[in-house]
C-alpha positions as CSV (number, residue, x, y, z in Angstrom):
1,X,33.4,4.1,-15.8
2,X,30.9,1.0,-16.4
3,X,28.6,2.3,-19.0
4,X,25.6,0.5,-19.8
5,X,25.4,-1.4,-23.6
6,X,22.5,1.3,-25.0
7,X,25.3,3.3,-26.1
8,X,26.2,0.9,-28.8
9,X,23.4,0.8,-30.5
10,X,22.0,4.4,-30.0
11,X,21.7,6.8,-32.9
12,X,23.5,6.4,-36.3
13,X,26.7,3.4,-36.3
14,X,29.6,6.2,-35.8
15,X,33.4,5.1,-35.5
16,X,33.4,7.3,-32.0
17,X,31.6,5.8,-29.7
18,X,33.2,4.8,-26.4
19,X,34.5,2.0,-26.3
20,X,32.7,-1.3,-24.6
21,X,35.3,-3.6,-22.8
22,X,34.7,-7.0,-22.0
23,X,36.8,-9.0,-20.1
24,X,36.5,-12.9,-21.2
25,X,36.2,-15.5,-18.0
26,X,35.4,-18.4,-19.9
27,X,36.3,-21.3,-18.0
28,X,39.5,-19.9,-16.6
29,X,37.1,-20.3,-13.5
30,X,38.5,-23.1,-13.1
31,X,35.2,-24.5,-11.7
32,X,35.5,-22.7,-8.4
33,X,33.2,-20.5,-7.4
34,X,35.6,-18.4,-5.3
35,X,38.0,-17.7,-7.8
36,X,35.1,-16.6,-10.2
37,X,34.3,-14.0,-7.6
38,X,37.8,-12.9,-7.6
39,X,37.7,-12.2,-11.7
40,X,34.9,-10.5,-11.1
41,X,36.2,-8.1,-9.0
42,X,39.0,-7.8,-11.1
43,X,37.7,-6.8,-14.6
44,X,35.8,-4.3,-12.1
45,X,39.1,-2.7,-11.4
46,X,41.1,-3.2,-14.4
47,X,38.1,-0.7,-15.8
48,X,35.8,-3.6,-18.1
49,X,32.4,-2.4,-18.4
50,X,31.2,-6.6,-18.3
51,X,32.5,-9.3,-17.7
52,X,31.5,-12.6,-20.0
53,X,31.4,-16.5,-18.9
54,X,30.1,-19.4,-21.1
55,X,27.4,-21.4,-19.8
56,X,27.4,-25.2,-21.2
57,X,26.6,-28.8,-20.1
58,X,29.7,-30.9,-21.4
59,X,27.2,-33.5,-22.1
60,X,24.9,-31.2,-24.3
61,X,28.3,-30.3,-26.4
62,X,30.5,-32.8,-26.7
63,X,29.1,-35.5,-28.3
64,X,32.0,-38.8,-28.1
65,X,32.8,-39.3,-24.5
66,X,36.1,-40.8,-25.2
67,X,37.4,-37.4,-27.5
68,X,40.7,-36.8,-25.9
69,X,41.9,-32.8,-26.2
70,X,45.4,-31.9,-25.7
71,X,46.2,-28.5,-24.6
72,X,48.9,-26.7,-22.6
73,X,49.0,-25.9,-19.0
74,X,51.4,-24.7,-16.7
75,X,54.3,-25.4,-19.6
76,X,53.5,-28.5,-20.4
77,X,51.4,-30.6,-23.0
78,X,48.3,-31.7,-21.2
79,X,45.6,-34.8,-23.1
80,X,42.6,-35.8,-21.4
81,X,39.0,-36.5,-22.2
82,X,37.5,-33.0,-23.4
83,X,33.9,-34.2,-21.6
84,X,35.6,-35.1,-18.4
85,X,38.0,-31.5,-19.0
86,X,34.7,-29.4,-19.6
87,X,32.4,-30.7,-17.1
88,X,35.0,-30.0,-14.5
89,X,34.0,-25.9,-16.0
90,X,30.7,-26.3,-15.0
91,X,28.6,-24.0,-12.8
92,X,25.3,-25.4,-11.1
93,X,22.2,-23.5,-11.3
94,X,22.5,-21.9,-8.0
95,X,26.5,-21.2,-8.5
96,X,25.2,-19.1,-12.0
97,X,22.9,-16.9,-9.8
98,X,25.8,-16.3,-7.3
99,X,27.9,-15.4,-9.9
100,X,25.3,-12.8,-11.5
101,X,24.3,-11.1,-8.2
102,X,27.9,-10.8,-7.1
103,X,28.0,-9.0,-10.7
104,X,25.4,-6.6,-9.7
105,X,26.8,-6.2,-6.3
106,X,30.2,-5.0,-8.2
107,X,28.6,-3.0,-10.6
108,X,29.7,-4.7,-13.4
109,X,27.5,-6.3,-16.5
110,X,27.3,-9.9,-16.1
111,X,27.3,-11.8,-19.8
112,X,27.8,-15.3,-20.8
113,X,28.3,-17.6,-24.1
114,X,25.4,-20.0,-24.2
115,X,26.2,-23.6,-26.1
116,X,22.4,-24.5,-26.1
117,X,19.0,-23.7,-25.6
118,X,18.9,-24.7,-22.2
119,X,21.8,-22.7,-20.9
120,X,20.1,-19.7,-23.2
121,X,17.2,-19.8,-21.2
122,X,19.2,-19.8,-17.7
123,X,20.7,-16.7,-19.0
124,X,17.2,-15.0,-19.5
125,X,16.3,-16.0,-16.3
126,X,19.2,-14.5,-14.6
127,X,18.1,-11.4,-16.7
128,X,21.3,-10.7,-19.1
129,X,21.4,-7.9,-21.5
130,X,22.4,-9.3,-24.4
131,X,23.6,-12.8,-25.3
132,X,27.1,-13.6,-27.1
133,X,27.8,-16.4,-30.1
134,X,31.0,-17.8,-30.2
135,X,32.5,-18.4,-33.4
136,X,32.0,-22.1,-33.0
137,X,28.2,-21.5,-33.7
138,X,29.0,-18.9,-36.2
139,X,27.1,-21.0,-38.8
140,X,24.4,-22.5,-36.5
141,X,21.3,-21.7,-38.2
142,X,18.6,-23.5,-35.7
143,X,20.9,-21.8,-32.8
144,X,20.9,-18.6,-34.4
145,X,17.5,-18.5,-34.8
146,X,16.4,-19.3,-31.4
147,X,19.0,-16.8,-30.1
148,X,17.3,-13.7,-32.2
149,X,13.7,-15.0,-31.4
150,X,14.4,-13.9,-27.7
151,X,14.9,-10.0,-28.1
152,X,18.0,-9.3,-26.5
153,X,21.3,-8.1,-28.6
154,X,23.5,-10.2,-29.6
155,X,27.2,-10.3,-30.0
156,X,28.4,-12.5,-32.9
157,X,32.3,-13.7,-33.2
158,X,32.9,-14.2,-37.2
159,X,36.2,-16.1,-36.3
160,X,36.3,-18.8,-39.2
161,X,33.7,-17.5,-41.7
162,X,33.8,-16.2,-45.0
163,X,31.8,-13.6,-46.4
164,X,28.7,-15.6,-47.5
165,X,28.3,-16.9,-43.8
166,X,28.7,-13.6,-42.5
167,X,25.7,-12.3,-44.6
168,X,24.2,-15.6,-43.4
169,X,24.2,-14.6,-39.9
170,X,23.3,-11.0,-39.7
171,X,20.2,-12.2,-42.3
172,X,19.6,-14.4,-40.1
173,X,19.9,-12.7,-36.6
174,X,17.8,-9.8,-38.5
175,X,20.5,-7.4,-38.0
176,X,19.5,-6.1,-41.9
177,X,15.7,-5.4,-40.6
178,X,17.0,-3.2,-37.4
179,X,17.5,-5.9,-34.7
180,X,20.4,-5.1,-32.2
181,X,23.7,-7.1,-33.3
182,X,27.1,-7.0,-32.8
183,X,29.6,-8.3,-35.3
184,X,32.5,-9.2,-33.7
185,X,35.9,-9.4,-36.0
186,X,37.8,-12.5,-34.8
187,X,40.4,-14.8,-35.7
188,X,40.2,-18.7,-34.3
189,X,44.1,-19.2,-33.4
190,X,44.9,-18.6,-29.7
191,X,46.6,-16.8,-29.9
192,X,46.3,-14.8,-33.0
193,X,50.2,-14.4,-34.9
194,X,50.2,-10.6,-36.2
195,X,50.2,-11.6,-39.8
196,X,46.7,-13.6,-39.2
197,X,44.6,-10.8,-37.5
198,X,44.1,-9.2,-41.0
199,X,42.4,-6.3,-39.1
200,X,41.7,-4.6,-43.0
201,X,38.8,-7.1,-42.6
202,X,36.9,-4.1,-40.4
203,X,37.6,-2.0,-43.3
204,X,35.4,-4.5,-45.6
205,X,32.7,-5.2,-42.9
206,X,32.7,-1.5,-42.0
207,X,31.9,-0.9,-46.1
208,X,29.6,-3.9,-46.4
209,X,27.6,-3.5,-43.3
210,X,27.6,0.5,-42.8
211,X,24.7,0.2,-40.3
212,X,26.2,-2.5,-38.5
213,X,27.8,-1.7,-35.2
214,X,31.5,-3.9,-35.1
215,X,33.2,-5.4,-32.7
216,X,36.7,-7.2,-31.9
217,X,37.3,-10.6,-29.8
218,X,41.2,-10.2,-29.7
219,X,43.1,-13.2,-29.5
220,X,46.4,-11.6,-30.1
221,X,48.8,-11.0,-27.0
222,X,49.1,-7.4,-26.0
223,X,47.5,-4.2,-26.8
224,X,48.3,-3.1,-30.0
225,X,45.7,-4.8,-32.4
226,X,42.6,-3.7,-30.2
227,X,43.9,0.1,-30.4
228,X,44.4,-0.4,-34.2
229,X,41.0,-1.8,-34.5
230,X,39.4,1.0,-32.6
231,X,40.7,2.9,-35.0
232,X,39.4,0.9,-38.0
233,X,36.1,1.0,-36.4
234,X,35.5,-1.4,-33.9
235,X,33.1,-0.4,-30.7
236,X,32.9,-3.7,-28.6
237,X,35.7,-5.4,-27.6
238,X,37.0,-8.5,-25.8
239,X,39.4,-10.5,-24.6
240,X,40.0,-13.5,-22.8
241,X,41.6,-12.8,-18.8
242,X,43.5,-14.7,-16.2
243,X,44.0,-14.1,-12.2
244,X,47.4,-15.9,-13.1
245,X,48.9,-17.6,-15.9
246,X,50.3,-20.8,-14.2
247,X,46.4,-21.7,-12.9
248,X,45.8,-25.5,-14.3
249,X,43.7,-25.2,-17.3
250,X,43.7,-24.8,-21.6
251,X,43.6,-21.1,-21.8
252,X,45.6,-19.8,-18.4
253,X,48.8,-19.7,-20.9
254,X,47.4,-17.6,-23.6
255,X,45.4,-15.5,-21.6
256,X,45.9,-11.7,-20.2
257,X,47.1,-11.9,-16.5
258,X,45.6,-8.5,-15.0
259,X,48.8,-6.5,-15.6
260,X,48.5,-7.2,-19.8
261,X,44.3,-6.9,-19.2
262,X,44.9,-3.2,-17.7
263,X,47.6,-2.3,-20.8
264,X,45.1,-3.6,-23.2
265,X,41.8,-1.6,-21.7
266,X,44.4,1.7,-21.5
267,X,45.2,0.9,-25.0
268,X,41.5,0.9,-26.5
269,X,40.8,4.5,-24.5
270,X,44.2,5.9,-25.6
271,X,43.1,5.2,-29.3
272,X,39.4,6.6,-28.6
273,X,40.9,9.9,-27.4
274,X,43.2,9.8,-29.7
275,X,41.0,9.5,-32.6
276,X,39.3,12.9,-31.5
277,X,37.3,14.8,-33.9
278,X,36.8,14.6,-37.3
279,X,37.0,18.8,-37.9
280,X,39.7,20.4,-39.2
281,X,40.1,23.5,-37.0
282,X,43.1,24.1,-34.5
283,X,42.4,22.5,-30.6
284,X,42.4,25.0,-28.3
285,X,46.2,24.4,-27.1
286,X,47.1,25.0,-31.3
287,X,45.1,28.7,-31.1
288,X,47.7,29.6,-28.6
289,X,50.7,28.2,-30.4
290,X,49.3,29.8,-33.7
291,X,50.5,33.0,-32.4
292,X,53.4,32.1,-30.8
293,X,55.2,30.1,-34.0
294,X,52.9,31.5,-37.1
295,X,54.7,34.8,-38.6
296,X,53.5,38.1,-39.3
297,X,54.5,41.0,-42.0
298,X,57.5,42.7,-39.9
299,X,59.5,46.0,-40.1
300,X,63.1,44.1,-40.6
301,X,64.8,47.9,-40.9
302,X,63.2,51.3,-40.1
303,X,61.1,52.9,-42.6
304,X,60.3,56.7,-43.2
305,X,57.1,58.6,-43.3
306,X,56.5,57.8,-47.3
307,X,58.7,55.4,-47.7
308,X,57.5,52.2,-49.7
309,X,57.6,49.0,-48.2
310,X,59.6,46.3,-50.1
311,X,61.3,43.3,-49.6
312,X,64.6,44.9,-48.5
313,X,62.6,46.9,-45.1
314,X,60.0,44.1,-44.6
315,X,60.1,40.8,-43.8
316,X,58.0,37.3,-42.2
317,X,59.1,37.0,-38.3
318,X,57.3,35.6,-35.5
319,X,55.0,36.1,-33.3
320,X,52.0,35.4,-35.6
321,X,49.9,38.0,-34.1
322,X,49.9,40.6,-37.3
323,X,49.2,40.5,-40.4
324,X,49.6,37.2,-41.6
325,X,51.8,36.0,-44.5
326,X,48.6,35.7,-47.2
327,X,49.4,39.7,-47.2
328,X,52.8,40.0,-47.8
329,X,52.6,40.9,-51.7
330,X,49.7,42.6,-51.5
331,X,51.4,45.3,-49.5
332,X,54.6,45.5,-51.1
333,X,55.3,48.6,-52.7
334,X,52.8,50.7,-50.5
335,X,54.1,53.8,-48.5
336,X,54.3,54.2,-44.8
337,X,51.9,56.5,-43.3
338,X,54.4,57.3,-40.6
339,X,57.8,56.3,-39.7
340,X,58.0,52.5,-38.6
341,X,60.5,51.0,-36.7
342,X,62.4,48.1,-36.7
343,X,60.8,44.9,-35.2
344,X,57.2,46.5,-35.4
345,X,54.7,44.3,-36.7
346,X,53.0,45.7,-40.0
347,X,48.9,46.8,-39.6
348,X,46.5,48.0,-42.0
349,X,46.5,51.1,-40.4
350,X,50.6,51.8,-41.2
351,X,49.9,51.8,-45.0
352,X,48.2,54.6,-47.7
């Protein structure tokens, strides 16, 4: 089940590809190490092929120590200071090695969101495959550009941007001179109403950027818009996860508990099986049914030696194993070799 990412980005941008689930950890962590082990082990079973953290300093990000955030948690409306709220997410050095080799040890890919350099350059030392950009840095040129410098893929999140800051960033990742990047459909509301996904966006980038491979961060509750947007084209996918929506914490309420996580990953293979091949031809269940519902040219009263065939004596019945409608007129009003019975199904080798 856990694919590696190469299959993303190998040969032509095609709309059927397996998909790439990613489970999103974020912070709902908590800051303990032990229940970051347990997500872990959890997108392993719920079937995600990686799953992603986000790597920060609160003090690197979040510039006025006294911004209060309000948020809810556990049903109710929840203000503190965001530094104090963020740093209380952090990992130490030695915690973000844990995390990684307890990846490797699950066989799951281990990705994060870095919110600097700094925390960029842990991530290469712990030897991701690819880094991810959060909307919030969607339009963070000097960020951007030290992100691309490092040659690793990178997954994008478009969620706020309009079109000019979309061609902005893949010029700028150099997704337009063949570099590796993901563009990753996503709306900044958490979560996402159904009339603000606007999923016909894939349609546009999907036109726009025909060699770009897309993706979708899904902050809509429930399956349905990651199926659709398999459909519409996106390969990578991802969505924010919870052991158990009542944790303490900003994003526990919004968030997939593992029940709606396994829905939404069954969802996104349902809809690449579904969307099958492109060929029109019959699967092999239809060849079988052909015969059984098509019709065929039938004797529908018996017909002497010499007798012409018309459309009183023959007739269109099933099983479809004779001669097949297309031939109907062409044999009217030719003679029966020999005599034919009712019910017999009409051959090439009845007629003079």
């Amino acid at each position: 089940m856990n694919i590696d990412m190469d299959h993303i980005f190998s040969e032509q941008v095609t709309h059927n590809k397996p998909p790439f689930i990613i489970l999103e950890a974020g912070i709902n962590h908590n800051g303990d190490i032990a229940i970051a082990k347990d997500m872990i082990c959890m997108a392993k079973s719920l079937g995600a092929n990686a799953i992603k953290f986000q790597t920060f300093k609160a003090e690197e990000f979040v510039g006025d120590p006294e911004l209060q955030f309000t948020y809810q948690s556990q049903g109710e409306s929840v203000t503190e200071s965001m530094l104090d709220m963020f740093k209380r997410y952090e990992f130490t050095y030695d915690e973000w090695w844990m995390l990684k080799e307890y990846c490797d040890e699950q066989r799951i890919i281990f990705l994060s969101t870095p919110q600097n350099p700094s925390d960029m350059k842990l991530l290469l030392e712990l030897g991701v495959p690819a880094l991810k950009v959060g909307s919030d840095d969607f339009t963070n040129i000097p960020l951007l550009k030290e992100y691309s410098s490092q040659g690793l893929p990178l997954l994008i999140s478009c969620g706020m941007a309009d079109m000019a800051e979309v061609y902005q960033a893949l010029d700028i990742t150099g997704a337009f001179i063949g570099k590796k990047v993901v563009l990753m459909l996503c709306t900044s509301q958490y979560p996402t109403p159904s009339i603000d996904v606007n999923l016909n966006k894939l349609k546009t980038l999907s036109a726009a950027f025909p060699n770009i491979t897309l993706g979708f961060s899904d902050h809509t509750q429930g399956p349905l818009a990651a199926a659709i947007a398999y459909g519409l084209g996106a390969v990578v996918f991802e969505k924010h996860f919870t052991l158990d929506h009542q944790l303490p914490g900003p994003d526990h309420w919004f968030s997939e508990d593992p029940v709606g996580a396994k829905e939404w990953i069954t969802a996104i293979h349902t809809a690449y099986q579904m969307m099958g091949s492109p060929h029109i031809k019959p699967t092999d269940a239809e060849q079988h049914m052909r015969t059984l519902a098509r019709r065929s040219i039938t004797v529908i009263s018996d017909i002497s030696p010499g007798e012409h065939l018309t459309a009183i004596n023959i007739g269109l019945k099933r099983p479809g194993n004779g001669l097949p409608p297309l031939y109907f007129e062409d044999i009217v009003n030719k003679k029966a070799i020999h005599a034919l019975k009712k019910g017999h199904l009409i051959t090439w080798s009845d007629l003079q």
